[in-house]
Backbone as CSV, one residue per row, in Angstrom:
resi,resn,N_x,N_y,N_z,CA_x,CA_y,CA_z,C_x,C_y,C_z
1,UNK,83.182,-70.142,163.457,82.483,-71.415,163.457,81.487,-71.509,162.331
2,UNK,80.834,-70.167,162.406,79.839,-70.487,161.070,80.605,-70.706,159.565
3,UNK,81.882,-69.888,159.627,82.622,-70.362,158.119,82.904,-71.897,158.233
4,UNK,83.062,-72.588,159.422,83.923,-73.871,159.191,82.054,-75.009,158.924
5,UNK,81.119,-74.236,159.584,79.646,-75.384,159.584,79.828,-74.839,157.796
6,UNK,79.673,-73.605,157.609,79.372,-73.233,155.860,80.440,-74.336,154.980
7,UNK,81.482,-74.819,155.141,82.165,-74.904,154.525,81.960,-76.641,154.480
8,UNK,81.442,-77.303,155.316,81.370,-78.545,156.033,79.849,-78.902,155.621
9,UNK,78.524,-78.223,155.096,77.634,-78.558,154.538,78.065,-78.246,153.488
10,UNK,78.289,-76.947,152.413,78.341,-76.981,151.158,79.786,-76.924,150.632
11,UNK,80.621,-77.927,150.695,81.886,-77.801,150.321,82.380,-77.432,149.162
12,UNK,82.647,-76.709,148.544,83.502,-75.652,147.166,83.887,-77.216,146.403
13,UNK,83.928,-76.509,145.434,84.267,-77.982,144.085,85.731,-77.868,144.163
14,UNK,86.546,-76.467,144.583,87.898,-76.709,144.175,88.642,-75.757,144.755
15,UNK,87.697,-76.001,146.257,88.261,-75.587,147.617,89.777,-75.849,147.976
16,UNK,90.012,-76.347,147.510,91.438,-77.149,148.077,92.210,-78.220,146.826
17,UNK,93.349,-77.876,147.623,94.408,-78.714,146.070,93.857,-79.652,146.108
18,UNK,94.722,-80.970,145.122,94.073,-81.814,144.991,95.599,-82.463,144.336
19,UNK,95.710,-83.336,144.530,96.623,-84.558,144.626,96.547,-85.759,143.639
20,UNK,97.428,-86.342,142.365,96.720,-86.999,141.741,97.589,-88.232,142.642
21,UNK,96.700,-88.833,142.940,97.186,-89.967,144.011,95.781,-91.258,143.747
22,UNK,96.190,-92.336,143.493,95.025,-93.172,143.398,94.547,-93.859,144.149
23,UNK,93.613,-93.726,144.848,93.171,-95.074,146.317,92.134,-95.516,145.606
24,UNK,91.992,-96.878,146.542,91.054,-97.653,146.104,89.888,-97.613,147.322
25,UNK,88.767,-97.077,146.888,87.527,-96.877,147.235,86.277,-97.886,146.507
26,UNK,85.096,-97.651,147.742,84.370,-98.832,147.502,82.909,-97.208,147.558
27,UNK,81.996,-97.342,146.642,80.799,-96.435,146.461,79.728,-97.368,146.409
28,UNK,78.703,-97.083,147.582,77.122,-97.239,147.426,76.527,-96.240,147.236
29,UNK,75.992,-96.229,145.999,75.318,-94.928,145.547,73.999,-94.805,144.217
30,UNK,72.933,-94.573,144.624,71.686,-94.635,143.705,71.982,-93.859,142.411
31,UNK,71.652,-94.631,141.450,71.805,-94.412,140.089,70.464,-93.591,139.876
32,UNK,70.694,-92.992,138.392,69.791,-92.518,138.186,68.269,-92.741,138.127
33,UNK,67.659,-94.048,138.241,66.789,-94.918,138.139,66.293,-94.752,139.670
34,UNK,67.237,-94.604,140.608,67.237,-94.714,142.629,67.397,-96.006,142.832
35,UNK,67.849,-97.094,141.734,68.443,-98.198,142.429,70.201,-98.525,142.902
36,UNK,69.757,-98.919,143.913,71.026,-98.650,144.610,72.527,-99.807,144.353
37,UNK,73.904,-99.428,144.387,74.261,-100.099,143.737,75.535,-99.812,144.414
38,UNK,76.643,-101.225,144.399,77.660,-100.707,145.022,78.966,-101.356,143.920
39,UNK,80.117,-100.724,144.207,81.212,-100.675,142.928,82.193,-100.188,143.783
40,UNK,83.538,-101.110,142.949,84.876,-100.942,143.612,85.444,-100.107,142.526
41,UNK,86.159,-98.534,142.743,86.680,-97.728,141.704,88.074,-97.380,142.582
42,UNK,88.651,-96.568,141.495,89.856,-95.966,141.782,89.633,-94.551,141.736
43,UNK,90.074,-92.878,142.601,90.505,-92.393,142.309,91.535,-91.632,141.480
44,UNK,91.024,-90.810,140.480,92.215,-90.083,139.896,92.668,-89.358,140.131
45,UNK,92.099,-88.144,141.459,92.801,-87.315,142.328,91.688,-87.663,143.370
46,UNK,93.141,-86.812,144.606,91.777,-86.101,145.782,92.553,-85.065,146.144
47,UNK,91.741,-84.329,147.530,91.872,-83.073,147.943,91.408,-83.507,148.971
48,UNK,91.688,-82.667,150.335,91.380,-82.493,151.943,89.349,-82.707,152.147
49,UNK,89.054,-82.452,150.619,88.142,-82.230,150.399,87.124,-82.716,149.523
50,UNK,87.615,-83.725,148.799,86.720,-84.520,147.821,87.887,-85.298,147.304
51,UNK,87.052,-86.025,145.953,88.178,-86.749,145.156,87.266,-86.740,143.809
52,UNK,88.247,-87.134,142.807,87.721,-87.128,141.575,87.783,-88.536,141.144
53,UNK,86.625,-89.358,140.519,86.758,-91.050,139.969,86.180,-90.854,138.951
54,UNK,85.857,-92.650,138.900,85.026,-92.836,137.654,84.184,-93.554,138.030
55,UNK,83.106,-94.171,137.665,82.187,-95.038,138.396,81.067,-95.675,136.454
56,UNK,81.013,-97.115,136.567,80.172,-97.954,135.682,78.415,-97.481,135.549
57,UNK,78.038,-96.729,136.168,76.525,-96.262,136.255,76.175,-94.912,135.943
58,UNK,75.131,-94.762,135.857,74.718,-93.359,135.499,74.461,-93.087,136.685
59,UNK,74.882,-91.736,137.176,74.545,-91.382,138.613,73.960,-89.403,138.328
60,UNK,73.300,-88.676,139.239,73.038,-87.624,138.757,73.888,-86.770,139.917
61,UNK,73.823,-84.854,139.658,74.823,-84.017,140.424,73.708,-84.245,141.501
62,UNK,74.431,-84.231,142.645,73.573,-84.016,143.619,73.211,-84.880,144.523
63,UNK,73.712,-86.272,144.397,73.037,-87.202,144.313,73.927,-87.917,145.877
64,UNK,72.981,-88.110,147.309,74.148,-88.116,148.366,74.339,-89.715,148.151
65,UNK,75.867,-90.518,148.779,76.402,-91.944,148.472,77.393,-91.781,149.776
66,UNK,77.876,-92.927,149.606,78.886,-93.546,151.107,80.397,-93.741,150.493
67,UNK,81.401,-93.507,150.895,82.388,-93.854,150.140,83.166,-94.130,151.137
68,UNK,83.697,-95.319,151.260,84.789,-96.358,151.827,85.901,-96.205,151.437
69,UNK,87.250,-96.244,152.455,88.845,-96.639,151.972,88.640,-97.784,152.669
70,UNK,88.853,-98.974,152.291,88.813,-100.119,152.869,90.218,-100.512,153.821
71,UNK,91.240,-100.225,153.026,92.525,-100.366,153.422,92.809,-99.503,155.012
72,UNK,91.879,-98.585,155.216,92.025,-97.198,156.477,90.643,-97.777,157.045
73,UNK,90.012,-98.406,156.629,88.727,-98.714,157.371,87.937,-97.255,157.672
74,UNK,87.819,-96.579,156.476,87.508,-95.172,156.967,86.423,-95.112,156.222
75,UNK,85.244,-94.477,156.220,83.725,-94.336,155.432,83.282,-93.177,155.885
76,UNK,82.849,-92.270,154.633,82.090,-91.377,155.022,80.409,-90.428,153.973
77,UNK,79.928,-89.877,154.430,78.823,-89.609,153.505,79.506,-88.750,152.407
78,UNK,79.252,-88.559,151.691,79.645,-87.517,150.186,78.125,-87.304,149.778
79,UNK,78.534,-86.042,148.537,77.617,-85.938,147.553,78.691,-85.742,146.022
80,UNK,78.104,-86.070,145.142,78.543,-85.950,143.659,78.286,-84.146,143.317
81,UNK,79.206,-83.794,143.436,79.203,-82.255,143.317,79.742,-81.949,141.995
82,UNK,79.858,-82.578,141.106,80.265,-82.075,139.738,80.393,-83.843,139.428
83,UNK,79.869,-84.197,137.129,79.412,-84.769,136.512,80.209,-84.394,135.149
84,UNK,81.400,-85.253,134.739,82.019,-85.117,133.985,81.729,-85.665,132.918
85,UNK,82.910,-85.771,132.271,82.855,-86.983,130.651,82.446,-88.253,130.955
86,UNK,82.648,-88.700,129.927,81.884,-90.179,129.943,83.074,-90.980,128.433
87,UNK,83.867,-91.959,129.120,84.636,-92.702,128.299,84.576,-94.237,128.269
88,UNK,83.896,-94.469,127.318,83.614,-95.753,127.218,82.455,-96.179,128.023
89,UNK,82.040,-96.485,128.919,81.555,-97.239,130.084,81.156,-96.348,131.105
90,UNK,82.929,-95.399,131.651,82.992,-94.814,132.678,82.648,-93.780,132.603
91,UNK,82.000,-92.675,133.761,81.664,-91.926,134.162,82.645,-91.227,135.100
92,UNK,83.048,-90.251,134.492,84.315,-89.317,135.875,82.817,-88.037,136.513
93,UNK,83.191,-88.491,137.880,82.376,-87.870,138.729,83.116,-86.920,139.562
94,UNK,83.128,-85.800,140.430,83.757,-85.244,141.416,82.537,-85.645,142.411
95,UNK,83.370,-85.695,143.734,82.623,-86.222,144.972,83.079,-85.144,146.210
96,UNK,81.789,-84.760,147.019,82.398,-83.520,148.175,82.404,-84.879,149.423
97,UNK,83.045,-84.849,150.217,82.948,-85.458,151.547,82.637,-84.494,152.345
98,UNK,82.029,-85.070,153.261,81.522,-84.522,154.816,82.292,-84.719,155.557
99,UNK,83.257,-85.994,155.555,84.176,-85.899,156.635,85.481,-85.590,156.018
100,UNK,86.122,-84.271,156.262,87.408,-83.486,155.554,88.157,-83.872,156.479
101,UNK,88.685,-84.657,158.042,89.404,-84.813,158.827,90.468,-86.064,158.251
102,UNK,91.213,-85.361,157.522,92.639,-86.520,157.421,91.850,-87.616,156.583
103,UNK,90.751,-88.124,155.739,89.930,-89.162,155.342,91.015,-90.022,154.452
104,UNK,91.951,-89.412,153.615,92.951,-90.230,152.665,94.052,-90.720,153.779
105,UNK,94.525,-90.080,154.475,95.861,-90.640,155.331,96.963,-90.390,154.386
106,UNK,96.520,-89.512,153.542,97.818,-88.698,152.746,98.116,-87.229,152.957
107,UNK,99.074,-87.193,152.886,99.574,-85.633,153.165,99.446,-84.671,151.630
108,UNK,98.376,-83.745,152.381,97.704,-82.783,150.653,98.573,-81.456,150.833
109,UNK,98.876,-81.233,149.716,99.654,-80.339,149.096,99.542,-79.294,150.078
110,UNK,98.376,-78.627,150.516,98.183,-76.615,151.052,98.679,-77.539,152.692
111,UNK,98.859,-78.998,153.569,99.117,-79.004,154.719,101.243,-78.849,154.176
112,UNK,101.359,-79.241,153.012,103.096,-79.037,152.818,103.250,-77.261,152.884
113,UNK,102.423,-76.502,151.862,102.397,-75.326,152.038,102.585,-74.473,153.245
114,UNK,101.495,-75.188,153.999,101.969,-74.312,155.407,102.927,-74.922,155.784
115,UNK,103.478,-75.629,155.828,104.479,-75.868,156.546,105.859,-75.428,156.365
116,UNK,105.665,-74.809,154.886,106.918,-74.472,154.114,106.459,-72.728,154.679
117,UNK,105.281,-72.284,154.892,105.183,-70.932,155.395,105.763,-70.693,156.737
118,UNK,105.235,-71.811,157.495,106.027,-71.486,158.780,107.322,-71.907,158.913
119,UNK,107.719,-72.194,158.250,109.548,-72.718,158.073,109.834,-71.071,157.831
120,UNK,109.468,-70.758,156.806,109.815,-68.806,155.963,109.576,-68.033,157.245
121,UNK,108.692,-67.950,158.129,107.873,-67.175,159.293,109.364,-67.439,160.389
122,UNK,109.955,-68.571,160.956,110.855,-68.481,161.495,111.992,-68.012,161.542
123,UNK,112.576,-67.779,162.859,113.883,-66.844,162.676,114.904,-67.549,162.515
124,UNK,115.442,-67.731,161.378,117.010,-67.572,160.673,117.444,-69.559,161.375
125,UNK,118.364,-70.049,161.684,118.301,-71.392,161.635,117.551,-72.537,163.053
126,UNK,117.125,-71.232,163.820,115.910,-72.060,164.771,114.900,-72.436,163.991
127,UNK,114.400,-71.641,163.190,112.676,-71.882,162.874,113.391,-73.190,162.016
128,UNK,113.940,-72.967,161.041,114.169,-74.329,159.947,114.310,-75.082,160.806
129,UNK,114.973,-75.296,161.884,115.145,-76.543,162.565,113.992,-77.131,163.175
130,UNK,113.464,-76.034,163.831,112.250,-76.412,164.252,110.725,-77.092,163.429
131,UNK,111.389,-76.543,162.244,109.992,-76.793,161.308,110.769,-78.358,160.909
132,UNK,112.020,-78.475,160.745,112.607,-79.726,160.210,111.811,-80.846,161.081
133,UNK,111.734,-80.623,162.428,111.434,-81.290,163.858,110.528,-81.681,163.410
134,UNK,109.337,-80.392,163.426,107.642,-80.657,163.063,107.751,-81.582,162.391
135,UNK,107.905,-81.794,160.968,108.213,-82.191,160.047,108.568,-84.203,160.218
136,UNK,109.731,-83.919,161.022,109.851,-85.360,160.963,109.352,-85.920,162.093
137,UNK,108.531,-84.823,162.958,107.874,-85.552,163.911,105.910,-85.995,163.075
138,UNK,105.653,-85.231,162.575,104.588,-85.544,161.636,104.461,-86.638,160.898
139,UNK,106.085,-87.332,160.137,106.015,-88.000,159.845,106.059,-89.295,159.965
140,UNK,106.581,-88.886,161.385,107.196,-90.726,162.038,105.406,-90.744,162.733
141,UNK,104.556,-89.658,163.294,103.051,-90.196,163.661,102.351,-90.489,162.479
142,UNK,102.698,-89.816,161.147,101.825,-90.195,159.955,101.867,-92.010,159.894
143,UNK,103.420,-92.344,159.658,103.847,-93.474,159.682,103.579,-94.591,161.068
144,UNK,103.357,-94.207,162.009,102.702,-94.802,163.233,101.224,-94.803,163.036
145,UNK,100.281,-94.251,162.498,99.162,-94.001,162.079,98.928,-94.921,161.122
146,UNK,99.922,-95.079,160.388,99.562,-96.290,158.917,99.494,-97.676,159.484
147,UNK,100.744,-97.688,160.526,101.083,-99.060,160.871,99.747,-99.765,162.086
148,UNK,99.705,-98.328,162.954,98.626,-98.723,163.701,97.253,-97.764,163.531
149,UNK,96.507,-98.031,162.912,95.586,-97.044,162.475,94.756,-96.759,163.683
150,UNK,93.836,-95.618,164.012,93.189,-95.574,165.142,91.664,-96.156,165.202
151,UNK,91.097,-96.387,166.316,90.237,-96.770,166.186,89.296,-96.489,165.796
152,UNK,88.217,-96.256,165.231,87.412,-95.690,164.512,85.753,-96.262,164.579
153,UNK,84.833,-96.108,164.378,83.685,-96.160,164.657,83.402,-97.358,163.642
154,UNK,82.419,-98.184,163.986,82.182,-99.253,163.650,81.869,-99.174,161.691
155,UNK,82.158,-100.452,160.773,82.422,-100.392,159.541,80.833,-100.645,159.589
156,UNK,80.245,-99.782,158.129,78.831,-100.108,157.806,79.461,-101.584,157.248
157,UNK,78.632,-102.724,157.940,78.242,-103.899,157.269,78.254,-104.027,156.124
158,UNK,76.929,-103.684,155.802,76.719,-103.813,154.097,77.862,-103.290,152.839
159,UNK,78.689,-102.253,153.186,79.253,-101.804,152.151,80.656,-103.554,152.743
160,UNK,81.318,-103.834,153.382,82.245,-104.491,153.569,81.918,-105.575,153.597
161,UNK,80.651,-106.192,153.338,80.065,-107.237,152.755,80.096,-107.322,151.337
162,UNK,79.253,-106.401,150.762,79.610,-106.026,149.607,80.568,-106.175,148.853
163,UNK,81.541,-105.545,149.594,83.071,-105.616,148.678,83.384,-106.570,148.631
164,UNK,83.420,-107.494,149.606,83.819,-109.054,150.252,82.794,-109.650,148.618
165,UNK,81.735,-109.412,148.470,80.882,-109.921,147.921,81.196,-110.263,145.940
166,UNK,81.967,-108.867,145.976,82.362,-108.255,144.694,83.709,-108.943,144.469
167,UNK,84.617,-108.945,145.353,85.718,-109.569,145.225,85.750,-111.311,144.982
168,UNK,84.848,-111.781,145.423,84.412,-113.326,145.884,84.189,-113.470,144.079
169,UNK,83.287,-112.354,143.701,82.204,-112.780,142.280,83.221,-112.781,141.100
170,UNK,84.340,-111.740,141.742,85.083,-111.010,140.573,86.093,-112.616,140.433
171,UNK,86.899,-112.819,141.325,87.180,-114.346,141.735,86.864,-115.577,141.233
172,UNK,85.271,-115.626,141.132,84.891,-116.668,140.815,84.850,-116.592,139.261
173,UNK,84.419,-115.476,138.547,84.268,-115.279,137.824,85.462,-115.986,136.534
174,UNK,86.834,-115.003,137.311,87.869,-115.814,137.021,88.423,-116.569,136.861
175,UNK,87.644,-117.787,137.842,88.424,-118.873,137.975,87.340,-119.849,137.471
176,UNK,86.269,-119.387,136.946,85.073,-120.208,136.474,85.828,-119.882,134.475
177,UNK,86.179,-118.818,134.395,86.172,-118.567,132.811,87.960,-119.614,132.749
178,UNK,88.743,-119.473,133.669,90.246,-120.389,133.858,89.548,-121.667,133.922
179,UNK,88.654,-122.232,134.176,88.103,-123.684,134.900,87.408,-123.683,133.130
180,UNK,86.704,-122.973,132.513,86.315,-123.269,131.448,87.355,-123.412,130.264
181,UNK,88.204,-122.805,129.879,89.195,-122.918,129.189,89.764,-124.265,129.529
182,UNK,90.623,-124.252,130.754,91.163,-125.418,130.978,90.042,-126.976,130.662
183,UNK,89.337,-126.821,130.586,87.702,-127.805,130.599,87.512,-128.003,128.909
184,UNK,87.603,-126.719,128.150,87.471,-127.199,126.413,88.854,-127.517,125.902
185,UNK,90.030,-127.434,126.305,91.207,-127.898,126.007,91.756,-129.036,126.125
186,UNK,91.183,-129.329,127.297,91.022,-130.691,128.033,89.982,-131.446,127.010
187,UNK,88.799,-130.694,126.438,87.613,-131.657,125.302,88.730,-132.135,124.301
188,UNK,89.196,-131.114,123.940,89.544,-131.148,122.150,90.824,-132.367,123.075
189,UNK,91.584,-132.126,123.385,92.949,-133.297,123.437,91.941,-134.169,123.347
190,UNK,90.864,-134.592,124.737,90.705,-135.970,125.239,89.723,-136.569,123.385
191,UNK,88.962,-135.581,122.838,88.493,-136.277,121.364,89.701,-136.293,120.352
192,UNK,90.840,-135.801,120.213,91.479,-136.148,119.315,92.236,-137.136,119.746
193,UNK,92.728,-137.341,121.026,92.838,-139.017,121.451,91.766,-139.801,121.482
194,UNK,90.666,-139.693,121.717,89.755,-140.689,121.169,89.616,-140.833,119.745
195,UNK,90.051,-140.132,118.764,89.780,-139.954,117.524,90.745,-141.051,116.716
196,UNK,92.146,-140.644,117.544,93.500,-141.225,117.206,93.443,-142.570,117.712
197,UNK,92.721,-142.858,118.981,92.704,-144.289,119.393,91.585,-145.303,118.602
198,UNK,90.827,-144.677,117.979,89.487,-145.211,117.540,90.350,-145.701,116.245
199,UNK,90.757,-144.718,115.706,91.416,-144.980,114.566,92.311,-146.104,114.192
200,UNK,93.196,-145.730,115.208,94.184,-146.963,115.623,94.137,-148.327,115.743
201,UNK,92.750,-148.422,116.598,91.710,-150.090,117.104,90.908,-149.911,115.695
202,UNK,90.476,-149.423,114.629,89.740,-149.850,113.889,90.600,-150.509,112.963
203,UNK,91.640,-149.761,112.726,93.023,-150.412,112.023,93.573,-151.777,112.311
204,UNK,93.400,-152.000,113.288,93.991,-152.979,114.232,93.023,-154.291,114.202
205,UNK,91.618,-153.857,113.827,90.547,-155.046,113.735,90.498,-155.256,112.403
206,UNK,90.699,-154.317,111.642,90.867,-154.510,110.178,91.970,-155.437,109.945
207,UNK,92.801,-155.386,110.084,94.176,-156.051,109.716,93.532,-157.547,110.181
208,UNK,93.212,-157.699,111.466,92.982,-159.021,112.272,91.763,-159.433,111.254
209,UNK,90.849,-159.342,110.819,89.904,-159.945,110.493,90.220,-160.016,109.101
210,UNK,91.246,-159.149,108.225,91.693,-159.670,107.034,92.554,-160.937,106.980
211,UNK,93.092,-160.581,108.258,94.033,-161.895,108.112,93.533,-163.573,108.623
212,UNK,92.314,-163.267,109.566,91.377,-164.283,109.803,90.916,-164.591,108.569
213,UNK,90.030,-163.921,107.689,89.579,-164.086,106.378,90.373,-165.082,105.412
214,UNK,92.043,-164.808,105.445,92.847,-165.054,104.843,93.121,-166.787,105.102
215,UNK,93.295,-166.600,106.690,93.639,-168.316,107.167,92.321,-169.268,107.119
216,UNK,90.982,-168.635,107.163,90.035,-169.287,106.901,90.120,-169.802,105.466
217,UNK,90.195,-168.923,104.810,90.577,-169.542,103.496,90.702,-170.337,102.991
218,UNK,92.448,-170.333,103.267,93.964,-171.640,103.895,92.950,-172.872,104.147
219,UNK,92.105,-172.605,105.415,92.100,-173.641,105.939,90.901,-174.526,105.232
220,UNK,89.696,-173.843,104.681,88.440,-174.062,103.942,89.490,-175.199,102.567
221,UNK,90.540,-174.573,102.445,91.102,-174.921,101.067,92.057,-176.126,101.306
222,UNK,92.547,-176.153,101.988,93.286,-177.179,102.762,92.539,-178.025,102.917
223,UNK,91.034,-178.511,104.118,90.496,-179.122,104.360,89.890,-179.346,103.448
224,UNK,89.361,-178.994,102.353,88.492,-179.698,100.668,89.135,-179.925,99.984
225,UNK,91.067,-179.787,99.815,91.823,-180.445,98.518,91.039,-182.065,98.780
226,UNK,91.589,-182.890,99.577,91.387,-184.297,99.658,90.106,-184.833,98.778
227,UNK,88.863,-183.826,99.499,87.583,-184.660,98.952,87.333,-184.226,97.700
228,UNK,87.982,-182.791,97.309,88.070,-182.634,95.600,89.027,-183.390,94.744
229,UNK,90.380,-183.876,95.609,90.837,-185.062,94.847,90.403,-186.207,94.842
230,UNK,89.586,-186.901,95.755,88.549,-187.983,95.773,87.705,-188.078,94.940
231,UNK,87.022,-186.713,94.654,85.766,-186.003,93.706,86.109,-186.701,92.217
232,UNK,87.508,-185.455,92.022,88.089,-186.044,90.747,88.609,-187.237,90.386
233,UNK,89.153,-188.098,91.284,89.444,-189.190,91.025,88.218,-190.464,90.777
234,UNK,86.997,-190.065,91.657,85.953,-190.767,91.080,85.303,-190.633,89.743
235,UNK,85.310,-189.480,89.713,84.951,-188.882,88.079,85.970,-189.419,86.869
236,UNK,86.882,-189.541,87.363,88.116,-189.531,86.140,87.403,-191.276,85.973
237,UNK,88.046,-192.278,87.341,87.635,-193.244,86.916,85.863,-194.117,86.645
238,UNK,85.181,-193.498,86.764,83.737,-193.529,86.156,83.652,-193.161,84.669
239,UNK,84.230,-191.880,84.448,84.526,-191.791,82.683,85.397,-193.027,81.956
240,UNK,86.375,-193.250,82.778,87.265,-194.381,81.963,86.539,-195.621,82.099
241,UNK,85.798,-195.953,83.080,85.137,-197.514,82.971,83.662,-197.003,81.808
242,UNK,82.934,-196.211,81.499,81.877,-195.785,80.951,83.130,-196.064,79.203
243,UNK,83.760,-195.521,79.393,84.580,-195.202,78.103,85.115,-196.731,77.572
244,UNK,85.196,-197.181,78.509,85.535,-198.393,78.190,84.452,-199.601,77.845
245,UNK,83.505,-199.145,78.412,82.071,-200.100,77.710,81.718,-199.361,76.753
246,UNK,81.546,-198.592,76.458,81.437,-197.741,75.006,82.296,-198.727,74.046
247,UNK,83.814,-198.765,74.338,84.474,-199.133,73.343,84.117,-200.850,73.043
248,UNK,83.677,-200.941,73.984,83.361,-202.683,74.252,82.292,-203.074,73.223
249,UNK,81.075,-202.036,73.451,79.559,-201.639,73.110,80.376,-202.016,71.275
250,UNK,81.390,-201.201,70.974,81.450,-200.261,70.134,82.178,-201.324,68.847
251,UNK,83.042,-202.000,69.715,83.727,-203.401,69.285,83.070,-204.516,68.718
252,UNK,82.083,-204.975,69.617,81.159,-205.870,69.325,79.945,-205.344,68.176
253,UNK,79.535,-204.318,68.015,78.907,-203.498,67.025,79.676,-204.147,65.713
254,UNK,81.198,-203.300,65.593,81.449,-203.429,64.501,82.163,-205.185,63.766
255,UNK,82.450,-205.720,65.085,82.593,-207.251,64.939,81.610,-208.191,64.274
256,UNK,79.986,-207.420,64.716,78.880,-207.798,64.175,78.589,-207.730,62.775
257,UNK,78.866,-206.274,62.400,78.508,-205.411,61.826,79.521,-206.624,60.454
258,UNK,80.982,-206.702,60.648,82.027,-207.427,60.012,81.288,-208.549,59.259
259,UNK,80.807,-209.484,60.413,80.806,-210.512,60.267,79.079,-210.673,59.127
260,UNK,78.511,-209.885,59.548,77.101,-209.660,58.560,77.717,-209.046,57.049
261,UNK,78.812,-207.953,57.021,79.245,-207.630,55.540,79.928,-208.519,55.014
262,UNK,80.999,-209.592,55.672,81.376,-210.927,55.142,80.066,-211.820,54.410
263,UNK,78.937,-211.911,55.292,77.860,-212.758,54.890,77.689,-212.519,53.789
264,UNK,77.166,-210.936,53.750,76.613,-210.438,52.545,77.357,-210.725,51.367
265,UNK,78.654,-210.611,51.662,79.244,-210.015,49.962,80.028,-211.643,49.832
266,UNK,79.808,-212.737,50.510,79.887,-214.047,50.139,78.527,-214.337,49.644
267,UNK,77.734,-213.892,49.993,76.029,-214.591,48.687,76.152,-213.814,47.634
268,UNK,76.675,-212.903,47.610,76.637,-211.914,46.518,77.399,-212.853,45.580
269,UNK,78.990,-213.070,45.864,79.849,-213.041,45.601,79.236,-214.567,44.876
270,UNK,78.572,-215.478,45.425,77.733,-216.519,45.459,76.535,-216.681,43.898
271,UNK,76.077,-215.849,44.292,74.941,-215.074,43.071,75.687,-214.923,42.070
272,UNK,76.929,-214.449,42.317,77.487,-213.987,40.939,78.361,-215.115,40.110
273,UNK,78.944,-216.081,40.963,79.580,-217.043,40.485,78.520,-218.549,39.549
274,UNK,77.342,-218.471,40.193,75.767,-218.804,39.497,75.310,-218.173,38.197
275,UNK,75.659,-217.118,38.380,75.040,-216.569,36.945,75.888,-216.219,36.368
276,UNK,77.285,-216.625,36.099,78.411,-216.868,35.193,78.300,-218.042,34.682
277,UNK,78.402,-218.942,35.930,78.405,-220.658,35.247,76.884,-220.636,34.042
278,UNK,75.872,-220.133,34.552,74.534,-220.167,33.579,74.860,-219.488,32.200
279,UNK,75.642,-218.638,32.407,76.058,-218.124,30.914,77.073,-219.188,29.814
């Protein structure tokens, strides 16, 4: 008993095989700072006895946390018993559990071992059969175990809130950055149809108001031939009656003008026929 309490407080780093099998686990566990913090990771192995991940935080050796299979509804205390590399972001941690009873619901390598020992330990084609039995009787309860899992002691709240919490954010997150995309794609069409329609109606008022411009015109020009042929026709005949007293003016002038150079060049003509006869 004291080897199994020794073994059950300070559990060996590499006590037991280890399985590269990946479950999905949920960790509340104080960072190096002691603020507390919870994260959905994957395993890269486990063992009867721990598992190996990665985790987004700085966490230190030593350091005790809760670790959830959500899918088994199973939770138990751990400590970070070994502090690996660091790639990118992630942190590969090894983790000891406290509760070593079946916690994955996978079958680990040293429970196949024995079983392959006591198959060897039996006599000649009883034991194989018998171990065949074990065997597929193990597996049809493993498989009854999956389908109906047992009951188990109540889920800490907070971590299955949490996850609920993480999944909701991770979700929204998604469908807020899908809702944004779809939202600036939706900008650019709906302004380059406004761009194309603006364009279109400015075109469209252009044409109309050139061609208004045009019939106003027409019509400005249409409606003033008459009174510019009225215009001109008063003008034309105002010059010809003016032109015609001119010539009138112009007639009588030189009729005058005639009849005074007749005068003249008959006294002359007068004078001169006088002072011939005197000679």
């Amino acid at each position: 008993m004291s080897n199994s309490a020794s073994r059950k407080s300070f559990p060996e780093k590499r006590s037991a095989l280890r399985a590269p099998v990946p479950v999905d686990v949920v960790l509340r566990c104080p960072d190096k700072s002691g603020k507390s913090f919870i994260e959905k990771t994957r395993t890269v192995d486990i063992s009867r006895t721990g598992a190996r991940t990665t985790v987004g935080h700085e966490v230190s050796h030593g350091t005790r946390l809760q670790m959830a299979v959500p899918h088994r509804k199973r939770k138990s205390w751990a400590t970070i018993a070994r502090i690996g590399s660091k790639s990118g972001n992630q942190l590969e941690i090894g983790i000891a559990l406290d509760d070593t009873n079946d916690f994955w619901g996978v079958r680990m390598p040293e429970e196949a071992g024995e079983a392959a020992r006591k198959g060897n330990g039996a006599n000649g084609n009883a034991g194989r059969k018998e171990t065949k039995k074990a065997l597929e009787l193990a597996q049809e309860l493993l498989a009854s175990a999956r389908r109906n899992p047992p009951a188990e002691e109540e889920e800490d709240a907070s971590v299955a809130q949490a996850e609920v919490r993480a999944a909701i954010e991770q979700y929204t997150l998604e469908a807020l950055q899908l809702l944004n995309d779809q939202t600036a794609a939706m900008m650019r069409n709906l302004q380059e149809l406004i761009a194309r329609q603006t364009e279109e109606h400015l075109s469209r008022c252009v044409e109309a108001a050139v061609q208004q411009v045009e019939e106003a015109a027409r019509d400005v020009t249409n409606r003033s031939r008459p009174v510019w042929e009225e215009r001109i026709r008063s003008a034309t005949d105002s010059a010809q009656e003016q032109l015609r007293a001119r010539l009138k003016e112009h007639e009588a002038t030189l009729a005058t003008s005639a009849v005074k150079a007749r005068r003249d060049l008959a006294r002359k003509l007068a004078d001169l026929s006088s002072a011939v006869a005197e000679d």
